[in-house]
C-alpha positions in Angstrom: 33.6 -131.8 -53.3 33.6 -134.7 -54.9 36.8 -135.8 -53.6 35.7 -135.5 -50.5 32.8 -137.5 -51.0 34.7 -140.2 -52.8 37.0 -140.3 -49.6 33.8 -140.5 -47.2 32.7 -143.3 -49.0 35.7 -145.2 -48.6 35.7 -144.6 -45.1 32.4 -145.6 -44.1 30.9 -149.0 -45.5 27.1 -147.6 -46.2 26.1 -146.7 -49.3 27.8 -145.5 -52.4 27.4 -141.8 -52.8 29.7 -141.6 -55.9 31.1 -144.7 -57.5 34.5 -145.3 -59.3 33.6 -145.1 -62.6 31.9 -141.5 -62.0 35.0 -140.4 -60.5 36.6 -141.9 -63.9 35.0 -140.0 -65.9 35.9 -137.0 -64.3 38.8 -137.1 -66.4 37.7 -136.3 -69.1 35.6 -133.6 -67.6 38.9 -132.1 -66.5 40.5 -132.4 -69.9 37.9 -130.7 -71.6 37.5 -127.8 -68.9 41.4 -126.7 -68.8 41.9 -127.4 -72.9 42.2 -123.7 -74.8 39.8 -124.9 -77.2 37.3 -126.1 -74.7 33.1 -126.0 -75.0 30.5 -126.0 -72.9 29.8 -129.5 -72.0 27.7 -131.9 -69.7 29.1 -132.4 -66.3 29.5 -136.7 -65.5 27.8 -136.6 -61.9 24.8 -135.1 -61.2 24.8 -132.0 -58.7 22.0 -133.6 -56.1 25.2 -135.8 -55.2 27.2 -133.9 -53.5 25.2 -131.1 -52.7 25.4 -131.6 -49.3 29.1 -132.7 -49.1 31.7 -130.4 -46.8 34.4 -129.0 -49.0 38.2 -130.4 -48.8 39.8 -128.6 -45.9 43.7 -127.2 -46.0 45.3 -129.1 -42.9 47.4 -126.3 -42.5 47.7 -122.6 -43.3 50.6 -120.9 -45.2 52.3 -118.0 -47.3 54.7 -117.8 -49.6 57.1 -115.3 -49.9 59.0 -114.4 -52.7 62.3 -113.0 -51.8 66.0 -112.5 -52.6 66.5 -116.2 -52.2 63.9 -117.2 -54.0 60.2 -118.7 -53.1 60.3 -119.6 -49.6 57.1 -121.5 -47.9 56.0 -120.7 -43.8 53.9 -123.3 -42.9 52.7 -122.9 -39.3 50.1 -125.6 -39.5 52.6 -127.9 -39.9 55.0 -127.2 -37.2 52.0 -127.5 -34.7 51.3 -130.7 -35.9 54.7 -131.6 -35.6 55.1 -130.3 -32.4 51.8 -132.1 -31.0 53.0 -135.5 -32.3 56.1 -135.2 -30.6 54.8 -134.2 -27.3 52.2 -137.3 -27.4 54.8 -139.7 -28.5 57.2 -138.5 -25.3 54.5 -138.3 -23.0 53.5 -142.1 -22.8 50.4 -142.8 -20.6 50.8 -139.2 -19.0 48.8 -136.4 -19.6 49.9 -133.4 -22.1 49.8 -129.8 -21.5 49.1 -127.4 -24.2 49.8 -123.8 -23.4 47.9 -121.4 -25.8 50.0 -118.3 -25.3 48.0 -115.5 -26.1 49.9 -111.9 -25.7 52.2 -110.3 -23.2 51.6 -106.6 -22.0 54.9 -104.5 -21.4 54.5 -100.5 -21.3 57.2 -100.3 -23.7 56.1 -103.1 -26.0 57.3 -100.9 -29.4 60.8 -100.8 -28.5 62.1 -104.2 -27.9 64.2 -105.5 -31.2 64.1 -109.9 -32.2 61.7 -110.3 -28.9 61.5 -113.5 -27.8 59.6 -115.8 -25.0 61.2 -118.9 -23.7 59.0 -121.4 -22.1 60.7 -123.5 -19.3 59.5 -126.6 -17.2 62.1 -126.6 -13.8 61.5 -129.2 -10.8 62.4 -127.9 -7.2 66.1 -128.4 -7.6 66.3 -125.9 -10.6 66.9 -128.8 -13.1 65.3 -127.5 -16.7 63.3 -130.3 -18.0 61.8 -128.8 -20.8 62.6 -125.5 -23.1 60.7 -124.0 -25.9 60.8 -120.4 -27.8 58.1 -118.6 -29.4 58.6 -115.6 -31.8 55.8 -113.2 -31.3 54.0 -112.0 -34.4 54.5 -108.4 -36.1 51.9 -106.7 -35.2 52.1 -104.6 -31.9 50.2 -102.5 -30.5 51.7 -99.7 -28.0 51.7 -102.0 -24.8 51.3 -105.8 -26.3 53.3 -108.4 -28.2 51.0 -110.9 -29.3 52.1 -114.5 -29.9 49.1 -116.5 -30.4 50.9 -119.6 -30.4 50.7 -123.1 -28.4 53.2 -124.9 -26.8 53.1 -128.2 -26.4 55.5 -129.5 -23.2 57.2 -132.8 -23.6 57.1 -133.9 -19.6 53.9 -134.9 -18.1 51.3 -133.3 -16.2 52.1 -136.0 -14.1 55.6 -135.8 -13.5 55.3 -132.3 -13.3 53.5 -132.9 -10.1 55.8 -135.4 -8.6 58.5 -133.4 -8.7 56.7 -130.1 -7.7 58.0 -128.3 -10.8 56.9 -125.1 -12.2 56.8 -123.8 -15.3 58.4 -120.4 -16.2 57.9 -117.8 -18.9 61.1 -115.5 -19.7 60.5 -112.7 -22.2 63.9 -111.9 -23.8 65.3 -109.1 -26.3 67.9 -108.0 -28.2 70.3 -105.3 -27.1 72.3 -104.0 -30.1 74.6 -101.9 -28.8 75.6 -105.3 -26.5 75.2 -107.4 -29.3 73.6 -109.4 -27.0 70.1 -111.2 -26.1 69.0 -109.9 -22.8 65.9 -111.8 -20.5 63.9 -108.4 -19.6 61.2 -110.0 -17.2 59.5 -113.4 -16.2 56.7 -115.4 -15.4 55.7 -118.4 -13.7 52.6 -120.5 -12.9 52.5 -123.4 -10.7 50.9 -127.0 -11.3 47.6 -125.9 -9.5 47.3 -122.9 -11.2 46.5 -125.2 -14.4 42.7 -125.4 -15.6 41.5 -126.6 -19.0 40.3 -123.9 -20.9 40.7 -121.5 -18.3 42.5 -118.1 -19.2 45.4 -117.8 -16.7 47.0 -114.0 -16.6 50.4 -114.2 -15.0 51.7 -111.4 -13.0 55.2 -110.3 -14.8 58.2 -110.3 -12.3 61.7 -108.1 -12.8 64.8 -110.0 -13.9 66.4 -112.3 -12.8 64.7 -115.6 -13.4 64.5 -117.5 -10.2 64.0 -120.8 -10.6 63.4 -121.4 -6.9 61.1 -119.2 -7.1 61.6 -117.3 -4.2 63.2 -113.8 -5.2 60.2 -112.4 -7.0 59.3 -108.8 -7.4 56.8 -107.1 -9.6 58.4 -105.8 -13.1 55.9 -102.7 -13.4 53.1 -101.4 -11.3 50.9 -101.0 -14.5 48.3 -103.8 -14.5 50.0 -105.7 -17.7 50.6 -109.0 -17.9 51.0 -112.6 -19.7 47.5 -114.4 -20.6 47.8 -117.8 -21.7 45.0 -120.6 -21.8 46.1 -124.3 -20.6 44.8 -127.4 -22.1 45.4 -131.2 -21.7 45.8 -134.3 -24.1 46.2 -137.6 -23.8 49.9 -139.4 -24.5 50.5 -142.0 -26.6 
């Protein structure tokens, strides 16, 4: 709290709500509250001061995981950051589109082993201009894989237009006894079907992926399908 307070107050030039030498003699405070031989003792700032004051926020969320290797750290927060960044920096006076990818609904949800979604952008000639895979997360329930993730492409809204692209969705698995990865069904949706903040639910289409877009027939009957939420930025 008082951190954050400290880092207000460096921020904005108004009035001093705690000063350098109160954040000095913090140290001391400190020193006496983690010694083993430590008694109770008067605290440097008064509590009216930062009373009000919102508490320092993780930028990102994590786990770590002790395993067989040792203490490894998954930091999700950060990737999306990282992911963001990129997509602003690429997309230069264009427009961004975000794609929060909520869950896909296949009847047989519980059987598929290292599922997968791959995210594609395509222009009318079939040319890929941008890729990205998502790993769903572990729950499932008996007719959804949830993702819960959001994609950030790297070609503008924009040029999406121009060159009348689309942008496709291809769930993939894989097939043990193959030893292979396998697409099982697709998706697509095209540049109109894109509103901020707007659930989209995509109908799911059998195998292959056509990136023309023109061989297209239903994957199941069942009414199951992808629901994602579009979103726009601005680029660098």
């Amino acid at each position: 709290l008082c951190l954050s307070t400290r880092a207000n107050t460096l921020r904005l030039s108004g009035k001093e709500d705690i000063t350098v030498s109160e954040m000095k003699g913090l140290v001391q405070a400190f020193e006496v509250l983690f010694s083993p031989t430590s008694e109770s003792f008067s605290f440097p700032i008064p509590p009216h001061k930062y009373q009000h004051t919102a508490p320092v926020q993780p930028r990102r969320t994590g786990e770590i995981v002790a395993g067989d290797e040792g203490l490894k750290a998954t930091v999700e927060g950060e990737d999306d950051y990282t992911r963001a960044s990129q997509a602003i920096r690429l997309v230069r006076g264009g427009t961004v589109v975000q794609l929060k990818v909520d869950r896909i609904g296949l009847k047989d949800a519980l059987t598929y082993v290292s599922p997968s979604l791959t995210v594609l952008v395509a222009d009318a000639n079939r040319n890929i201009l941008d890729q990205h895979e998502l790993q769903p997360l572990p729950e499932r329930t008996a007719t959804h894989l949830t993702f819960n993730q959001t994609v950030y492409l790297n070609v503008s809204l924009e040029e999406m237009t121009a060159r009348n692209c689309a942008i496709f969705f291809e769930f993939k698995h894989y097939k043990p006894m193959k030893k292979k990865i396998s697409t099982r069904c697709w998706c697509f949706m095209e540049m109109n079907e894109l509103r901020r903040d707007e659930e989209s639910v995509l109908e799911i289409y059998h195998k292959p992926t056509d990136l023309s877009r023109k061989n297209i027939k239903l994957h199941s009957v069942k009414q199951l399908y992808l629901h994602l939420t579009p979103s726009f930025m601005k680029g660098a």
